[in-house]
C-alpha angles and dihedrals in degrees: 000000000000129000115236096226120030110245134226134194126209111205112186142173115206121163084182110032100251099105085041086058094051090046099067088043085065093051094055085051106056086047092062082051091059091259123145094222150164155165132249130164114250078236092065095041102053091087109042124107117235124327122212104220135141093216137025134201139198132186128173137175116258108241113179098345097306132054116295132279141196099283093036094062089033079057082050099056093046083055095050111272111130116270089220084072106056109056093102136026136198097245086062091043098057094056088067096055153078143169088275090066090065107031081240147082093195113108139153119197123201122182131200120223143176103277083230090067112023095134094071107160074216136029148141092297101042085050087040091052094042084050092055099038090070096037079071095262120143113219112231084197144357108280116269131224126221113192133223137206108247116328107301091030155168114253108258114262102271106016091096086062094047087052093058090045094047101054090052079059096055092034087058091043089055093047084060107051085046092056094051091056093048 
């Protein structure tokens, strides 16, 4: 039976609320795109049995050049950020799945990171890719980055807007790769 509009499904970790933020900007933006979509923390997610999407995505925060870990987000808490959100990380959730999970391969994958280095060689989305890459996902687009001011923020001016456009963009990407295998 088929679904009258695709879905799409945004996973995040965000110990500050800025990947969260750009999250839900996705999320505007694949609707826009015609998508059925929403959020959900990584934290919320861990535990959930399988989930029936076209597409996946999945943003992080970049700690130390890479996605968190357990000390990083440990680090986070003791500067502020809320201890209910860093149980688990993506790098740990990804571990636990595969395409089956999602009926789907297709994933994009969008970091945040501090504005005065955004132009890390290596960060939370290119680990992220590489991750699910080997966990058997196809990547609809190079990961993208979404800066923030400092490192609990805020976003910096503009990048909510580009969320939302870009997730028209993947929204669109992934139309089109679901029209060619139709």
């Amino acid at each position: 039976m088929s679904r009258a509009a695709p879905s799409a499904l945004v996973v995040y970790e965000s110990l500050f609320d800025n990947t969260a933020q750009v999250a839900r900007a996705i999320v505007r933006g694949l609707h826009r795109a015609g998508f059925e979509a929403h959020s959900v923390p990584v934290t919320s997610i861990a535990s959930t049995g399988p989930v029936d999407v076209d597409l996946l995505l999945l943003g992080a925060p970049t700690h130390a050049f890479s996605l968190s870990r357990p000390s990083s987000r440990a680090d986070a808490v003791r500067h502020g950020a809320a201890p209910e959100r860093a149980g688990t990380g993506a790098r740990e959730w990804i571990r636990t799945i595969g395409p089956e999970r999602f009926g789907t391969s297709r994933v994009a994958v969008f970091d945040t990171r501090a504005a005065r280095v955004h132009r890390l060689p290596i960060a939370a989305g290119v680990t992220a890719a590489r991750l699910l890459r080997r966990r058997g996902f196809h990547l609809l687009r190079n990961p993208v980055a979404f800066l923030v001011e400092g490192t609990r923020g805020p976003l910096v001016e503009g990048e909510e807007d580009r969320a939302e456009r870009w997730g028209r963009m993947i929204g669109a990407a992934c139309l089109d790769e679901l029209d060619h295998a139709a």
